[in-house]
C-alpha positions in Angstrom: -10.3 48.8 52.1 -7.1 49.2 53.0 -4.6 46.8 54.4 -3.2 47.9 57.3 -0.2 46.8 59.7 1.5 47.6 62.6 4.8 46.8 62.8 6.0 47.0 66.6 4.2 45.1 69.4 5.0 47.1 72.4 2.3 49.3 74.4 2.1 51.8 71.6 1.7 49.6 68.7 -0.7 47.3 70.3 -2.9 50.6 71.7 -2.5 51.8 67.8 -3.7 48.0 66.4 -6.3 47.4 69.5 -7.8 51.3 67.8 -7.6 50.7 64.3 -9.5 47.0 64.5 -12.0 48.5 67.2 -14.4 48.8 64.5 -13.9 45.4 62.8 -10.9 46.5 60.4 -8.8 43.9 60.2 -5.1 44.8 61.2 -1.9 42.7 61.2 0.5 43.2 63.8 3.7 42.4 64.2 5.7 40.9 66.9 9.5 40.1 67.4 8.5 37.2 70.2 6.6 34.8 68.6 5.5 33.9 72.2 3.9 37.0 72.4 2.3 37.2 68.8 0.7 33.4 70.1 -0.7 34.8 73.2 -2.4 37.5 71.5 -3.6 35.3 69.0 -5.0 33.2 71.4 -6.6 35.8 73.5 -4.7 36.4 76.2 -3.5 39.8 75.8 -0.6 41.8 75.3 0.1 41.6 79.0 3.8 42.6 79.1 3.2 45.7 77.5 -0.4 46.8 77.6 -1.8 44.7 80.9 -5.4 44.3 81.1 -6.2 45.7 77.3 -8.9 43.2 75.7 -7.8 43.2 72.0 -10.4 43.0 69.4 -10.7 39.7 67.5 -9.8 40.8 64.2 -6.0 41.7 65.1 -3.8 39.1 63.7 -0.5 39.0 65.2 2.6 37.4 63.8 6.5 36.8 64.1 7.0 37.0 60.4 8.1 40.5 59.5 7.7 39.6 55.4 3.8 38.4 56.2 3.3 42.0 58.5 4.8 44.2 55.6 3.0 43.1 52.5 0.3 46.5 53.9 -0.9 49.2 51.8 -0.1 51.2 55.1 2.3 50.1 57.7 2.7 51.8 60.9 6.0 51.9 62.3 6.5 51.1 66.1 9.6 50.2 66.5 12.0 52.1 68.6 13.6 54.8 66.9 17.3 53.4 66.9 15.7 50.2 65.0 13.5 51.3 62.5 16.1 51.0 59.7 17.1 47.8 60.3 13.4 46.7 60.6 12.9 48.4 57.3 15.5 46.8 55.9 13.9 43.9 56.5 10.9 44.7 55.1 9.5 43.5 51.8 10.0 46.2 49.4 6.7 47.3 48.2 5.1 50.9 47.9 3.2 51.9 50.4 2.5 54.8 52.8 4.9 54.4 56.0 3.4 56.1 59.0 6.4 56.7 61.8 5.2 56.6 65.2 8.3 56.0 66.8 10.3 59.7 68.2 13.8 60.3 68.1 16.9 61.2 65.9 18.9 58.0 64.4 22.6 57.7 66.9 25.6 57.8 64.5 24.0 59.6 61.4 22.2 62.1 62.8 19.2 61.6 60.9 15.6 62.4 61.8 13.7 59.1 61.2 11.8 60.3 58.2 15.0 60.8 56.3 16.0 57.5 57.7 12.8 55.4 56.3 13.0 57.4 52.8 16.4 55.7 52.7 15.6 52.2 53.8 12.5 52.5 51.8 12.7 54.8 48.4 9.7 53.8 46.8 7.4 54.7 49.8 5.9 57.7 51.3 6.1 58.8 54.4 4.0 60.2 57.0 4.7 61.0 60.4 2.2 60.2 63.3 3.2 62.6 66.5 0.5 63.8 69.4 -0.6 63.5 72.9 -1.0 59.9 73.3 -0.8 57.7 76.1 -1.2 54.3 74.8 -3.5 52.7 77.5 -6.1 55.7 77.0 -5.7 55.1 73.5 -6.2 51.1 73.8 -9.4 52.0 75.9 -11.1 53.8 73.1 -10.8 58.0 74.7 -10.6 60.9 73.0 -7.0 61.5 71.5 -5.7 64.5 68.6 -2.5 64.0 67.0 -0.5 65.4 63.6 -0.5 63.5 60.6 2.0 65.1 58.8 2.3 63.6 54.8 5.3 64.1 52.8 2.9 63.3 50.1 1.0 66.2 51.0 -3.0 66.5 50.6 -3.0 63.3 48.2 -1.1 61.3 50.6 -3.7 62.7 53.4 -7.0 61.9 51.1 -5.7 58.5 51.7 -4.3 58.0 55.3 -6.7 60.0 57.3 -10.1 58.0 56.8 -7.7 54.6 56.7 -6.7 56.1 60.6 -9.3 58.2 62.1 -11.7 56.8 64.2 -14.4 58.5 66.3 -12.1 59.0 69.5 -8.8 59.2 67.3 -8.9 62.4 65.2 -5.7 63.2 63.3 -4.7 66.8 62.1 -3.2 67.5 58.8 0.0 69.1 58.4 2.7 68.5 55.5 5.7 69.3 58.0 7.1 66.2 58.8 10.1 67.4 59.9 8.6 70.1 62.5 6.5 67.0 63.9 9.6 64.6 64.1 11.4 67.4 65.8 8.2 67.8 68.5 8.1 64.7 69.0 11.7 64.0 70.0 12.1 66.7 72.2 9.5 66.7 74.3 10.7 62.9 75.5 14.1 65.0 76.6 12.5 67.4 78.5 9.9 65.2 80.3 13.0 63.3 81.6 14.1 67.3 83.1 10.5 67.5 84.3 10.7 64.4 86.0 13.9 65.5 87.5 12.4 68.4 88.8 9.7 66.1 90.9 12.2 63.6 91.8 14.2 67.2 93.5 10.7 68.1 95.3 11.5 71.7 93.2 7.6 72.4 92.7 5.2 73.0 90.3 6.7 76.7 89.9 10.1 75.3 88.2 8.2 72.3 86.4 6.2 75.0 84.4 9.3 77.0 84.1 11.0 74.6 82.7 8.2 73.7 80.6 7.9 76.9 78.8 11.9 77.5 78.7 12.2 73.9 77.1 9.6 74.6 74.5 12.0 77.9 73.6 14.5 75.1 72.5 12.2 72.7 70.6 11.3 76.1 68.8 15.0 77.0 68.1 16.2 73.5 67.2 13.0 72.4 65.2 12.9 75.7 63.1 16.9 75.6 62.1 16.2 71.8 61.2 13.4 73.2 59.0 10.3 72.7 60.4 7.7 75.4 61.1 7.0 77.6 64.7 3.1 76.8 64.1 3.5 72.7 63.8 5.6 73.0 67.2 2.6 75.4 68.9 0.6 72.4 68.6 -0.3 68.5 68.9 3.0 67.3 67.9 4.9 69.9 70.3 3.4 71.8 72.9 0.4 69.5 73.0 2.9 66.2 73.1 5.1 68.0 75.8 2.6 69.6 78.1 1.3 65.6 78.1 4.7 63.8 79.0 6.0 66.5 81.5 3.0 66.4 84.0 2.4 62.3 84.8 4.3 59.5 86.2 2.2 57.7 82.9 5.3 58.9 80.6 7.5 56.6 81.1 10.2 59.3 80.2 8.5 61.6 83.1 8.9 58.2 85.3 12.7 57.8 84.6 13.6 61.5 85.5 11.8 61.3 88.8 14.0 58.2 89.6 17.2 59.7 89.0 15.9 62.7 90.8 15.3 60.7 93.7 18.8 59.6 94.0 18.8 56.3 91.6 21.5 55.7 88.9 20.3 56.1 85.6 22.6 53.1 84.2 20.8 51.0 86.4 17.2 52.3 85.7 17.6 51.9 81.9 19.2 48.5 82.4 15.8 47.1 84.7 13.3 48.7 82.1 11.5 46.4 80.1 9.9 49.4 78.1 12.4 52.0 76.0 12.4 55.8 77.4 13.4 57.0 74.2 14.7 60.4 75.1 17.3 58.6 77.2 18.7 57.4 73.8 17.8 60.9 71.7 19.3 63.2 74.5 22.9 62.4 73.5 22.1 62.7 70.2 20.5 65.8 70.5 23.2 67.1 72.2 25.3 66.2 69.0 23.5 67.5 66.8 22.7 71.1 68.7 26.3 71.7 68.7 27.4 70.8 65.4 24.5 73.6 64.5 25.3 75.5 67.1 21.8 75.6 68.7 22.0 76.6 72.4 19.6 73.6 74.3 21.0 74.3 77.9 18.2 72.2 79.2 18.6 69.2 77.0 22.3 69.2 77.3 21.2 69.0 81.3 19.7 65.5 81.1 22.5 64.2 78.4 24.7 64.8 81.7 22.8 63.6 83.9 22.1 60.7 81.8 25.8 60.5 82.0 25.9 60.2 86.0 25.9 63.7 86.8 24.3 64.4 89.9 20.9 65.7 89.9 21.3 68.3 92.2 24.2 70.1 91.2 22.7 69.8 87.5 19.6 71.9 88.8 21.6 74.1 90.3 23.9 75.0 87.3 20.4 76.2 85.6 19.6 78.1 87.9 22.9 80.1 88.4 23.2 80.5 84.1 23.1 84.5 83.6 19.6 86.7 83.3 18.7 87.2 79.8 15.9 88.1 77.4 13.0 85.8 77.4 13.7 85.2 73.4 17.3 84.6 74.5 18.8 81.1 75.8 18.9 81.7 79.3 
């Protein structure tokens, strides 16, 4: 049997641990408050993060990040802009890395697989990307993600029976960087979506903007190298359909706010929990024009993110010229 850690104690990671040990597998996982790793030690729950989850006895949690990485397979939970730093801390072992964190690394520009390959050279690494709310997850429903294995098949053989469960069925793809890319995205435009909510602009422009945003996850992800059939499905349009429709995305959540009027300086500041496209969008934004990919609506929330007014944001989209439905527009 494999050994299997979680590295990342947030509502994610503890929904991925609370899944993996349902069945008695043990699973380490690791917390940066030792208070918390204690609590959930002694039963009490992760209740900061995923309130009300009863955790299965054979989770161990710990503070130590050197006891959590000696794992034949670590998940990665961290927030994106810390994953190589926590990998750096890391013992350095081979193993299979499975990123479940979404977003592009600030500063170098990197997707996070090409980050962890660096952090971690004698690893391989999968990427974990899908539909997933983490309490419906924790609660044991049906969920479909991408596994996507840099290792290809072989690396599969091994991951997928160490991951799937009966409710928790993972799809092969080798195309890690079309699921990174998927999985980044989508976060930006369910902060548009929720703008669109916060406006009281109607179901009409959220599926509008839906489809038009999923035009520039195709563009970006395919110039980045990823494939148009990875982003039709869990990973992209299954991920983004997800995020864009419920107030449970806490990316969805923090669009809706700053449609409704509040400042988005002062919603990231009270949030306990990381909206990650709020940190990818200005990336994104980077990156798109140093490629010269036209993302009109993720360059939307990078402004707005930026104090822009939500109003005369939507209003900007809706005035850009008439064009080809292939074209940006």
């Amino acid at each position: 049997m494999s050994v299997i850690s979680v590295i990342g104690a947030g509502a994610w990671g503890t929904a991925l641990a609370q899944m993996l040990a349902a069945n008695g597998t043990p699973v380490t996982l690791w917390a940066r408050e030792a208070g918390l790793a204690a609590a959930i030690n002694n039963g009490d729950g992760n209740q900061p993060y995923l309130p009300g989850a009863m955790l299965a006895p054979t989770i161990h949690a710990t503070a130590d990040l050197a006891q959590a990485g000696v794992a034949d397979i670590a998940l990665l939970v961290t927030p994106a802009q810390h994953l190589g730093s926590v990998l750096a801390a890391m013992p350095v072992i081979p193993r299979d890395l499975v990123l479940c964190a979404k977003g592009i690394e600030a500063g170098s520009l990197r997707l996070l697989h090409q980050v962890a390959h660096d952090a971690a050279p004698g690893s391989e690494i999968a990427v974990l990307s899908g539909p997933t709310f983490a309490h419906e997850v924790a609660a044991g429903m049906p969920t479909a993600v991408t596994l996507a294995c840099s290792g290809g098949a072989a690396q599969w053989a091994r991951l997928a029976p160490a991951i799937a469960r009966r409710t928790f069925r993972p799809y092969y793809t080798d195309d890690v960087a079309g699921a990174e890319v998927g999985g980044a995205i989508k976060n930006v435009l369910a902060i548009a979506c929720g703008v669109v909510d916060g406006l009281g602009l109607g179901l009409n422009a959220r599926a509008a903007l839906i489809s038009r945003g999923y035009a520039e996850m195709l563009r970006f992800g395919t110039a980045l190298g990823g494939r148009a059939e990875t982003l039709a499905g869990l990973c992209g349009l299954g991920d983004l359909v997800l995020t864009c429709s419920s107030t449970a995305s806490r990316n969805f959540s923090l669009g809706k706010a700053m449609g409704e009027g509040q400042a988005p300086a002062a919603l990231l500041t009270d949030r306990r929990t990381v909206a990650e496209g709020a940190h990818t969008a200005p990336v994104l934004a980077e990156l798109a024009a140093l490629r010269g990919i036209a993302m009109p609506i993720c360059d939307a929330v990078h402004r707005l993110l930026q104090g822009a007014p939500a109003r005369a944001i939507a209003d900007e989209l809706l005035a850009r010229p008439l064009a080809a439905e292939g074209l940006p527009g």
